[in-house]
Every structure is written in C-alpha cells, then in structure tokens.
C-alpha positions as a LaTeX table, in Angstrom:
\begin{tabular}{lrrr}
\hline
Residue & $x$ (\AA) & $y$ (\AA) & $z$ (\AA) \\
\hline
Unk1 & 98.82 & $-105.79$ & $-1.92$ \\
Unk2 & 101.79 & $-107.01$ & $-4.15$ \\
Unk3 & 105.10 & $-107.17$ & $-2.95$ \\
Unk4 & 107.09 & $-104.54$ & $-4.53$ \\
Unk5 & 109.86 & $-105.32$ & $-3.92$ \\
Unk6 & 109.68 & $-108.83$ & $-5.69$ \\
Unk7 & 107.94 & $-106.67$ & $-8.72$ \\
Unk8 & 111.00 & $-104.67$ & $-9.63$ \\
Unk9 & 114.18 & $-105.64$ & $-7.12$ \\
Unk10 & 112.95 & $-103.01$ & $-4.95$ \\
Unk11 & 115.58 & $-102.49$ & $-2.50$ \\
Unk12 & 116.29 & $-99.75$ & 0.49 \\
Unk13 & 119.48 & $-98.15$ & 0.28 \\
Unk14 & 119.52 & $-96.58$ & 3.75 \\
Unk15 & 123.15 & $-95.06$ & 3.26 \\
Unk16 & 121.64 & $-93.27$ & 0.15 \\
Unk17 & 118.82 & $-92.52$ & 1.42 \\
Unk18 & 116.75 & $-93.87$ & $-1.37$ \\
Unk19 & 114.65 & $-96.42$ & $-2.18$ \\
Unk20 & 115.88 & $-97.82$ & $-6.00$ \\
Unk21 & 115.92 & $-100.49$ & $-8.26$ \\
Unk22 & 118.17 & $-101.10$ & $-11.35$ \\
Unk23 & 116.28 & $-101.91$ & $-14.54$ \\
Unk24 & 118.62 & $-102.87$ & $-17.57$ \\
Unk25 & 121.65 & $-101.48$ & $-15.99$ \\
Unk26 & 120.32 & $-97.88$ & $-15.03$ \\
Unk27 & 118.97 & $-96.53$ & $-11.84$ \\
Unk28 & 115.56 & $-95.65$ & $-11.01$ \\
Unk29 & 115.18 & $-93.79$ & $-7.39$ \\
Unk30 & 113.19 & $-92.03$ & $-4.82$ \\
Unk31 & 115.32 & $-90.17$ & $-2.84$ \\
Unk32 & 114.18 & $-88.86$ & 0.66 \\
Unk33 & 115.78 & $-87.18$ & 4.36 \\
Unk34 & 113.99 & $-87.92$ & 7.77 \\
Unk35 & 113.38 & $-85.55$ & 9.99 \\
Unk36 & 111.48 & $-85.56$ & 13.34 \\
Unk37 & 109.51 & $-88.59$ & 12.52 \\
Unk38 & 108.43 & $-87.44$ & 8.92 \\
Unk39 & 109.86 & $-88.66$ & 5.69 \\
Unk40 & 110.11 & $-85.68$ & 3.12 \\
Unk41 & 110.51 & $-87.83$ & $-0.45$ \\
Unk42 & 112.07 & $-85.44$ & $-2.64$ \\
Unk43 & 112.91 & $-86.47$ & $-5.82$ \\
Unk44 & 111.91 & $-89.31$ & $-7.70$ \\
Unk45 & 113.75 & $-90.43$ & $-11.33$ \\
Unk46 & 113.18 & $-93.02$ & $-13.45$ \\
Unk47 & 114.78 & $-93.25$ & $-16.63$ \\
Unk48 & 112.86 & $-92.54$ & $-19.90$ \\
Unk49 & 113.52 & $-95.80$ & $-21.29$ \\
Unk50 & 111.61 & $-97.01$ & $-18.86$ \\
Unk51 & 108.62 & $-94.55$ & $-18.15$ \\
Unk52 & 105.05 & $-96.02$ & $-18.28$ \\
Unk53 & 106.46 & $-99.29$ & $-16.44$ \\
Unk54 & 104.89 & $-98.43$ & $-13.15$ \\
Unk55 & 108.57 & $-98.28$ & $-11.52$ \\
Unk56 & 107.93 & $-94.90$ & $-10.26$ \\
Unk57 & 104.94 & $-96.19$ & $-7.98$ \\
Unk58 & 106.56 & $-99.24$ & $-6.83$ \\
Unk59 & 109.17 & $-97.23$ & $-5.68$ \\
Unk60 & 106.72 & $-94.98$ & $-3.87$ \\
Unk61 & 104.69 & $-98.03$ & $-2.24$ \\
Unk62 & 108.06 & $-99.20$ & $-1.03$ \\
Unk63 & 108.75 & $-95.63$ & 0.74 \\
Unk64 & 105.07 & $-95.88$ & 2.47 \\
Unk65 & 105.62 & $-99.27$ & 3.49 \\
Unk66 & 108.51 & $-98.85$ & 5.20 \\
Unk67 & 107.33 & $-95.34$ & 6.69 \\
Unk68 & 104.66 & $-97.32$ & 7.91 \\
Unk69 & 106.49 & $-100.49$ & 9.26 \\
Unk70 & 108.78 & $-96.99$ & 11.33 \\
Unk71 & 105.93 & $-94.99$ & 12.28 \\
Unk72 & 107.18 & $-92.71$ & 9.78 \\
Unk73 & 104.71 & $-89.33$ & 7.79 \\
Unk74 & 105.07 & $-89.03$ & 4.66 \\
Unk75 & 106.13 & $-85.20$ & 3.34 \\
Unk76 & 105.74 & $-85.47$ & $-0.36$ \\
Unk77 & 108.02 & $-82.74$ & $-1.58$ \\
Unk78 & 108.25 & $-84.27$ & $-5.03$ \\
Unk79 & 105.32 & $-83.76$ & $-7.88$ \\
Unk80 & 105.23 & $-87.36$ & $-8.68$ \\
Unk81 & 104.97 & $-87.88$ & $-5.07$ \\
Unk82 & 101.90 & $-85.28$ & $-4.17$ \\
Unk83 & 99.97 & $-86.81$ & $-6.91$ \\
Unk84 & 100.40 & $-90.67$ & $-5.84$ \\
Unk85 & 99.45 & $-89.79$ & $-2.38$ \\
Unk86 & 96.50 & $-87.88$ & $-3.88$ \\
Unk87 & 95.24 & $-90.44$ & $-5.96$ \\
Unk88 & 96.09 & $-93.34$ & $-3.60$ \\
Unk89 & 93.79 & $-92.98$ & $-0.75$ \\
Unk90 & 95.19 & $-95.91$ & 1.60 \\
Unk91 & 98.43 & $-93.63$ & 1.11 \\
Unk92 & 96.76 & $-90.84$ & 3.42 \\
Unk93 & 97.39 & $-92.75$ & 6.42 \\
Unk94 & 101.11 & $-92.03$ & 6.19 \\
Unk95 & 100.31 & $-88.53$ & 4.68 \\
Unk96 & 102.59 & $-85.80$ & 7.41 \\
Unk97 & 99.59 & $-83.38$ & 8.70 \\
Unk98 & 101.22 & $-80.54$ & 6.89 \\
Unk99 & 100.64 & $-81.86$ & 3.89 \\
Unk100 & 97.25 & $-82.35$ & 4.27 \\
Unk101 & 95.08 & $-80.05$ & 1.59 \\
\hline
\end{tabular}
C-alpha cells in the first residue's frame, strides 16, 4: 500500500480534527468527530483546482489507517466517504456496523 502521507504531505491535525494537506497554498480536508470508538468523517473538501488529483482518497486512506492503527469504525457521514468505502473493499474492515448496507 503507498504511504499517503509521503504522496501528498498528508498530515493529522488532531486539534482540528481533520486529516489535510496543503496543495499550492490551499487546504484540502477530511474533517471527522469520535465518538464511542467510531469515527463519523463528515465532510471532505478539496479545492477545484485540484479535483481529479486523487487528494480526496489519500486523505480518506489516511483516516482508515489511523482508525485502524486506534481500533477506531469508520461512520462515513460524507458522500465522498460512503462511496470510497463502497468501492474499496479492504476499507470494510473499519466500516462502523451501522453503516453496513
């Protein structure tokens, strides 16, 4: 599996709550809240400028990795999230039961 993180600067802004990386000055993010072992990703952004780039994903492989490395579930409460996990299917290990469809 490729290191995200060395892909696009990655990084885990734990006060934020949100994993992000800055591309050409601007911020791409996936935002997300823990609660009761389960991490509910809300809302992911990346600017257009820089749609198509796979930034989105690698920001979403960074959130499963480290829900993974925490024994963390993943709630995907964000469209972008629902259909990685969907079309990912080593993603469904982190899945959060009530997500399951």
């Amino acid at each position: 599996m490729t290191d995200v993180t060395a892909t696009f600067g990655v990084r885990h802004n734990k006060a934020a709550h949100r994993f992000e990386v800055a591309v050409d000055g601007e911020l791409a993010r996936a935002d997300y809240r823990i609660d009761g072992g389960v991490m509910q990703i809300f809302h992911t952004e990346v600017p257009v400028a820089f749609e198509g780039r796979g930034i989105a994903a690698s920001l979403v492989r960074a959130a499963i990795a480290y829900a993974r490395e925490n024994g963390l579930r993943i709630l995907p409460a964000c469209s972008y999230v629902r259909v990685y996990m969907r079309r990912h299917p080593e993603a469904q290990s982190v899945l959060a039961s009530t997500a399951r469809s």
